[in-house]
N, C-alpha and C positions, 0 to 999 in steps of 0.2 A: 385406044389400042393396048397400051400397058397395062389399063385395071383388066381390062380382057384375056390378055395373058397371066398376068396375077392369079384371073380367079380361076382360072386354067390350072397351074401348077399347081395352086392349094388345093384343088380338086381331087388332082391325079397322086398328091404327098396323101389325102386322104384316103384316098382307094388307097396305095400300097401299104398305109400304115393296117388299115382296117385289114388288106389280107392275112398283114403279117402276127396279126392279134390272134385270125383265124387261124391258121398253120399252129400258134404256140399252144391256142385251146386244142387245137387237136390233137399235137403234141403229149401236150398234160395228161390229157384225159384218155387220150387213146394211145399211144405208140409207147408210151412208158407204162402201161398196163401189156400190154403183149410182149414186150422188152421182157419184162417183169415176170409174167406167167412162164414166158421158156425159162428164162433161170431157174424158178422154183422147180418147176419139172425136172430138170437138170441136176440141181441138186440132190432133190428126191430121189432119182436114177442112179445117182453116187451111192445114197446111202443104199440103198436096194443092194447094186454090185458090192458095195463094203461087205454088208451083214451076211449077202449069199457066201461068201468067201470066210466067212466067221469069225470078220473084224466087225466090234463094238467098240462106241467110244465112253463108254460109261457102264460101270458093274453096280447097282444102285441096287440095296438093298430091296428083297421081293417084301419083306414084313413090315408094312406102317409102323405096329406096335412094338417093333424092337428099337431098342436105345444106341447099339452099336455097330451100322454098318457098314460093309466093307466100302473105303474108299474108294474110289472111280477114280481112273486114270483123269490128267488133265484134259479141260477142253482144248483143241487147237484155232487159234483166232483165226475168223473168216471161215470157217469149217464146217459143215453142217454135221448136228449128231444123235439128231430126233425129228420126229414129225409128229407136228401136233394136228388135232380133230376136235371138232367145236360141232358138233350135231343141229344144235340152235342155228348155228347159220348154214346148213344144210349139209344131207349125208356126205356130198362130193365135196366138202370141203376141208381140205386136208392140205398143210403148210409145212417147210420144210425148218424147223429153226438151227441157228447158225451160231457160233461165238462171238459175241461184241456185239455193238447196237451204232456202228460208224455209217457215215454215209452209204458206203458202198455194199457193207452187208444187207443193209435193210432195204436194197435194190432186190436182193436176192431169197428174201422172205423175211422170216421174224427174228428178230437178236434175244441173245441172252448177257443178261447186265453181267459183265465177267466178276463183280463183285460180290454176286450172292449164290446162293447154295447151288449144288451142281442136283440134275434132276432126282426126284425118288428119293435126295437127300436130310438130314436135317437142318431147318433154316428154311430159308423164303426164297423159291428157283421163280426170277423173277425174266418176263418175257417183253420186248417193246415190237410196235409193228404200226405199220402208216394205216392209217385210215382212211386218206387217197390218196390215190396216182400208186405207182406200181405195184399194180395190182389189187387195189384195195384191202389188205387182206384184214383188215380191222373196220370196214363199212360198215359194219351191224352191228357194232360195238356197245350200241346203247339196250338191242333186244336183251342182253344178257342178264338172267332172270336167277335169282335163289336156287341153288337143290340143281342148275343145268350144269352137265357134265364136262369136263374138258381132260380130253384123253391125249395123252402122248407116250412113243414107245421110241427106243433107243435099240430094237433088233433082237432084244432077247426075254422084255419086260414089256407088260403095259401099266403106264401108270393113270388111274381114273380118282382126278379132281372133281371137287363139287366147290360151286360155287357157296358163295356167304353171305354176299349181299347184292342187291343195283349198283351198277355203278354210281363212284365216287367223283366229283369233279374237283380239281384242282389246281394249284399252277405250278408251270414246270419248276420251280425252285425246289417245290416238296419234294425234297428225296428220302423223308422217311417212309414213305409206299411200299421202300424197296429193303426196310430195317429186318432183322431176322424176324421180329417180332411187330411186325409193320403198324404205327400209330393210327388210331381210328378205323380199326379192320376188325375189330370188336374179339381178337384174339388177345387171350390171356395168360400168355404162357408158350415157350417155345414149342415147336410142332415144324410138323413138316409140310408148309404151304408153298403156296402158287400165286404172282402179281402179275395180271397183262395190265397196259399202259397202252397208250394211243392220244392222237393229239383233240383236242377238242378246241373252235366248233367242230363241225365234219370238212369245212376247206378252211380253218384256219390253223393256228397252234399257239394261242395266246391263255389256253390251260390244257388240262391232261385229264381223260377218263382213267379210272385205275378200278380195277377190280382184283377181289382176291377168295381166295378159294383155297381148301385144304387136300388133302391125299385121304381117298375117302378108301380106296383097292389097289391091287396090285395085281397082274397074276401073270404066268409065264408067257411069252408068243407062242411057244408050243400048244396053250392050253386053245386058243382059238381067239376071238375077237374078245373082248368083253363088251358086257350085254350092253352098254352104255350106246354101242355103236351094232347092235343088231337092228336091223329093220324088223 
């Protein structure tokens, strides 16, 4: 009668542990992805109502090849004050990035390392984002291919990156990825580049995809899309 109940409640501690394994996969993978998506939207809706109202949070030089542009106000942490476009991982795909790279912001879309150059600027404007669970916004991390474009606009500029090589793999201690002049980016010399980062495997974080990419255009939002994102 005892072993009968025994195998009774290990039974039933099974089932509930197994549900609750279920619930947390669902969790993961689902409710902190839609969690995730209304923020960004959210965000993105901020900056929309900012920019109609003819607040920017960045005055970043429209000219690549000039040496001295006008400094940008600061970022404000937790903030959003650009949205970025990755065409390679589809035309609808459009993120909203924010200051800092803390827990809580990168609930909220992409961070910017507060340590490197402010966008459009000179120096390496370096970008981090999960690659899963909210939102995925870095899943496709590894398509990212030589010469594919990565557009982001701050309300009054568009700025179009080009990438420079496959991604890099690495571990999280490198933090020279994110150097003005980033080691093994095959750049030689300062310039005004671009670092996304993401964890790698694709569910773990025990190293770091990094890619890097230069400022290849500029041109006003008045002037219309640039072509990088025309269909």
């Amino acid at each position: 009668m005892c072993v009968r109940v025994l195998v009774r409640t290990f039974s039933e501690l099974c089932i509930t542990v197994g549900a609750l394994i279920v619930l947390f996969v669902v969790y993961v993978l689902f409710w902190t992805g839609v969690k995730a998506d209304d923020a960004m939207d959210r965000q993105i809706d901020a900056l929309h109502d900012q920019w109609a109202r003819g607040g920017v949070s960045t005055g970043a030089d429209e000219d690549p090849a000039r040496t001295s542009p006008a400094k940008p106000a600061p970022y404000k942490d937790g903030e959003p004050f650009a949205v970025m476009y990755i065409p390679r991982f589809g035309f609808t795909w459009n993120k909203p990035v924010l200051q800092g790279t803390g827990t809580d912001v990168l609930k909220k879309g992409l961070g910017h390392y507060a340590s490197t150059a402010q966008l459009g600027q000179k120096g390496n404007f370096s970008v981090a984002g999960h690659r899963r669970t909210y939102g995925d916004p870095f899943k496709d991390f590894p398509k990212l291919r030589p010469g594919d474009p990565v557009v982001l606009t701050d309300g009054t500029t568009w700025f179009t990156y080009r990438v420079d090589k496959k991604p890099y793999r690495t571990v999280p201690g490198d933090i020279g990825v994110i150097d003005p002049v980033p080691r093994r980016s095959g750049f030689d010399g300062p310039g005004r580049y671009l670092t996304l980062t993401t964890c790698e495997p694709e569910w773990g974080h025990s190293h770091r995809l990094i890619v890097w990419a230069h400022l290849d255009a500029t041109q006003p939002v008045e002037a219309g899309k640039p072509e990088a994102l025309r269909r």
